[in-house]
C-alpha positions in Angstrom: 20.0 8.0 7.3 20.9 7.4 11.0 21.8 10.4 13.2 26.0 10.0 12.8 27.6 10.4 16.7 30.2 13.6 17.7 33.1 13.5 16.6 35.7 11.4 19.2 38.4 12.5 21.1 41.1 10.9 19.2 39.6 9.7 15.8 41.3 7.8 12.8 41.0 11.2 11.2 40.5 9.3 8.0 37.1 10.2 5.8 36.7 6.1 5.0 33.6 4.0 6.5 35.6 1.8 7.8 37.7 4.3 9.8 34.7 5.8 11.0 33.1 2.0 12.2 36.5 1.9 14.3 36.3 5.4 15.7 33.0 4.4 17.2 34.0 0.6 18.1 37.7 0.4 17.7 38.5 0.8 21.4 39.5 -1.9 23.8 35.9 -3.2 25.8 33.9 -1.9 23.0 32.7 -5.0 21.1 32.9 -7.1 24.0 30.3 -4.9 26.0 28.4 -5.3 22.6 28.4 -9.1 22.8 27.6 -9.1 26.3 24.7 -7.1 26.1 23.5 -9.6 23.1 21.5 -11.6 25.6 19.7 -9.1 27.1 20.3 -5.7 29.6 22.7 -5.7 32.2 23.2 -3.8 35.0 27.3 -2.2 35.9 28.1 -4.6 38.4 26.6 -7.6 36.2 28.9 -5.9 33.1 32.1 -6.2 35.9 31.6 -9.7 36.4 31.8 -11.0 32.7 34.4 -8.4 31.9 37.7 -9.4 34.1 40.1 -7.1 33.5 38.3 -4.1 32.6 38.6 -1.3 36.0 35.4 0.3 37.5 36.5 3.2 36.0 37.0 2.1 32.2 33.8 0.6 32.4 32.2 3.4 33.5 33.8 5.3 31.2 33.3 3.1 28.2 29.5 3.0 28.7 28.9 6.3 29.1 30.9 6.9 25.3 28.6 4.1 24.0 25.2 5.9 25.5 26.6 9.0 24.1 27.3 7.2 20.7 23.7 5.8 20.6 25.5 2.5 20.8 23.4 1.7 24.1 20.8 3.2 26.4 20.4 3.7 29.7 17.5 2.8 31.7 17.3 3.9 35.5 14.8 2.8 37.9 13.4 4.3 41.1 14.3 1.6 43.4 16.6 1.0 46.6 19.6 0.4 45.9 19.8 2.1 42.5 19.7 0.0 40.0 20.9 1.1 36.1 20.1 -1.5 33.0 22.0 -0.8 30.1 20.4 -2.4 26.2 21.6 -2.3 22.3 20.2 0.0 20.6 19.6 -1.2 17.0 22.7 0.4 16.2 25.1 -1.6 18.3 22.9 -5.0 17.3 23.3 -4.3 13.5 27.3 -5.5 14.6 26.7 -8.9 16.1 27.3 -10.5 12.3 30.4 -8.6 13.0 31.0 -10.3 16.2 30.3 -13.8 14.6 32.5 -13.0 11.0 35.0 -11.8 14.0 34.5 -15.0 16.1 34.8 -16.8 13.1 37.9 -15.5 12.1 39.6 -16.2 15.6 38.5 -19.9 15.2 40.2 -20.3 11.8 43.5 -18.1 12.7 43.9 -17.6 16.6 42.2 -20.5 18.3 43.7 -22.4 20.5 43.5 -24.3 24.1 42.9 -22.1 27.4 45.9 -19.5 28.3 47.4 -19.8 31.9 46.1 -15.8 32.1 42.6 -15.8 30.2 39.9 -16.3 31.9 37.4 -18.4 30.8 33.8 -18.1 30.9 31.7 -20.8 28.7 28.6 -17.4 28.8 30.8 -15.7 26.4 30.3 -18.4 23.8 26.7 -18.5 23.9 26.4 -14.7 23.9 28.4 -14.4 20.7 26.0 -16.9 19.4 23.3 -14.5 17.8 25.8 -13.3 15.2 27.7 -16.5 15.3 25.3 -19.2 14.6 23.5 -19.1 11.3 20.7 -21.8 11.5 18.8 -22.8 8.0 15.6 -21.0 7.5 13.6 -24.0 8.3 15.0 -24.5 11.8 12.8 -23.8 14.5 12.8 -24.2 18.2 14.3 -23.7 21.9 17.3 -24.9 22.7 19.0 -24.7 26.8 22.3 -24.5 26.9 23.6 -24.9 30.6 26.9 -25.1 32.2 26.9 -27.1 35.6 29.1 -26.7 39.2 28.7 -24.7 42.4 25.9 -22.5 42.6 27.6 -19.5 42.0 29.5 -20.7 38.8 26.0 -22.3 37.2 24.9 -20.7 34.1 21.7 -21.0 32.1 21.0 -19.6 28.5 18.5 -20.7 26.4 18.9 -19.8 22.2 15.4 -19.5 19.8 15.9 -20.2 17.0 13.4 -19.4 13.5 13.7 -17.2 10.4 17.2 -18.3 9.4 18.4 -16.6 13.3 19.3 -16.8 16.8 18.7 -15.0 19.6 19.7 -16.0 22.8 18.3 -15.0 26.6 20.4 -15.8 29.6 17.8 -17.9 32.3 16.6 -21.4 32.7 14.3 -23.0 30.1 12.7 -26.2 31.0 10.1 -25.2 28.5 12.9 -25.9 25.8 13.0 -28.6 22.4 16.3 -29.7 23.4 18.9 -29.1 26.4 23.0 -29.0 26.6 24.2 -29.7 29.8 28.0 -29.9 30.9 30.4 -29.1 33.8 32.8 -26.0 32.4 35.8 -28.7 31.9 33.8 -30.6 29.5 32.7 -27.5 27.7 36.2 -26.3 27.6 37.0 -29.7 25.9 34.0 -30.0 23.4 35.1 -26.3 22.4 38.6 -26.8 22.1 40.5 -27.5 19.0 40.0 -31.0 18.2 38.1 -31.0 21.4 35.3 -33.8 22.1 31.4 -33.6 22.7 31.2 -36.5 24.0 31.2 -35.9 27.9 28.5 -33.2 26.8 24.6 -34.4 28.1 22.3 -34.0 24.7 19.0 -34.3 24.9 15.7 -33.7 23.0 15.7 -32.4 18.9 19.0 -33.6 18.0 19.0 -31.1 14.7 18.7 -27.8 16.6 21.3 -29.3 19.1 23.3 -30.2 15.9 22.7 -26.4 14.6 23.8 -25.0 18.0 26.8 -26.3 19.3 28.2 -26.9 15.3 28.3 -22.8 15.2 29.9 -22.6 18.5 33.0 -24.8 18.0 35.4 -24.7 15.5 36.1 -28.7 15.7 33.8 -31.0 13.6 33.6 -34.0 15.6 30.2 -35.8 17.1 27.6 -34.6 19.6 27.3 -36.7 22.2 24.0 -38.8 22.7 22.3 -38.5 25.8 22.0 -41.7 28.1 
C-alpha cells in the first residue's frame, strides 16, 4: 500500500475513501494542475500561463501541498536563471480517468458555448485527452494536433496512441500518421455544442483522426476532409 500523505489543514474529517480523495484533490487548482501537467513537466511561470486566474501566490502555494502530498515532484536544475520543472508522480496520473469521467460529465450536463469571462485555451482539451480519449486496443499511431495564429498564440501537441491509450506531448510532430490543423475560432466551433468540423484541415490516417477528435467533442457530427 502507498505511503498515505499528513493529514490537511482543514480535512473532510470523514473516515470514507472518497472524503479522503477530496481532502487531497478537492481544492480549487488541484485537478487542473493535474491535467496540465498530463503532457509533460512544467515549469511555474509555464503553470501561470495556462492557469488564468490562479495568483502567484496560490500557485505557489498549491504546488508546494501537491509536492508535499506526493501528488508531484520537484526537479531543480543548476542553471541561470533558475529554472524548477514540476511532474506527476504515479499518484496524481492514476486520476486522469478521473479527469476524462469528469470531462465527460461536463459534456453531458454543463457544456455549452464560450462565456464572456472564461478564458479559452484549445491546449486544455488536448491535455485532458489522456484520460479522456479511450482509443480501441487495435489503434496505433501519432496524431498532431495544432492550433494556428500569431506566433505567440500557436500551439502544437502531438497524441500516441497504442495499447487501448493516449498519451499526449506538447511539441511539433511532422513525424506524425495524421495531423489537425485549425485557427482557435474553428476549434471553438468544431468543439462546441452542435459545433462543425468542417473548417478543421484533416489529414493523413483518417481512423486515429476519427478516434481523436470523436473523444474530444461532445457533438457527433463529420470530420472534415482535407483538400
Amino acid at each position: 500500500m502507498s505511503t498515505v500523505p499528513p493529514p490537511k489543514r482543514h480535512p473532510y474529517a470523514q473516515w470514507a475513501p472518497d472524503a479522503r480523495a477530496l481532502d487531497l484533490v478537492g481544492d480549487k487548482w488541484t485537478l487542473l494542475i493535474v491535467r496540465d501537467l498530463a503532457s509533460g513537466p512544467r515549469r511555474f511561470v509555464e503553470l501561470q500561463r495556462v492557469l488564468p486566474g490562479i495568483s502567484t501566490e496560490q500557485l505557489r502555494s498549491r504546488l508546494n501541498r501537491m509536492v508535499a502530498d506526493g501528488l508531484l515532484t520537484r526537479q531543480r536544475y543548476r542553471e541561470v536563471p533558475p529554472r524548477v520543472d514540476y511532474e506527476l508522480t504515479d499518484r496524481s496520473r492514476s486520476l486522469l480517468p478521473v479527469l476524462g469521467a469528469l470531462a465527460r460529465w461536463g459534456f453531458e450536463w454543463a457544456w455549452g458555448a464560450p462565456r464572456d469571462d472564461e478564458a479559452i485555451d484549445i491546449g486544455a482539451f488536448f491535455r485532458v485527452a489522456p484520460g479522456l480519449v479511450i482509443p480501441p486496443p487495435e489503434a496505433s499511431g501519432l496524431v498532431g494536433l495544432a492550433v494556428d495564429g500569431p506566433q505567440d498564440a500557436q500551439l502544437r501537441y502531438v497524441a500516441q496512441i497504442g495499447g487501448g491509450a493516449l498519451t499526449m506531448q506538447e511539441r511539433d510532430a511532422p513525424e506524425a500518421d495524421a495531423h489537425v490543423t485549425a485557427s482557435e475560432r474553428d476549434w471553438i466551433e468544431a468543439l462546441s455544442p452542435d459545433g462543425t468540423r468542417d473548417h478543421l484541415t484533416v489529414s493523413g490516417d483518417e481512423e486515429l483522426t476519427g478516434i481523436v477528435l470523436d473523444g474530444l467533442s461532445s457533438a457527433s457530427v463529420r470530420v472534415a476532409r482535407a483538400a
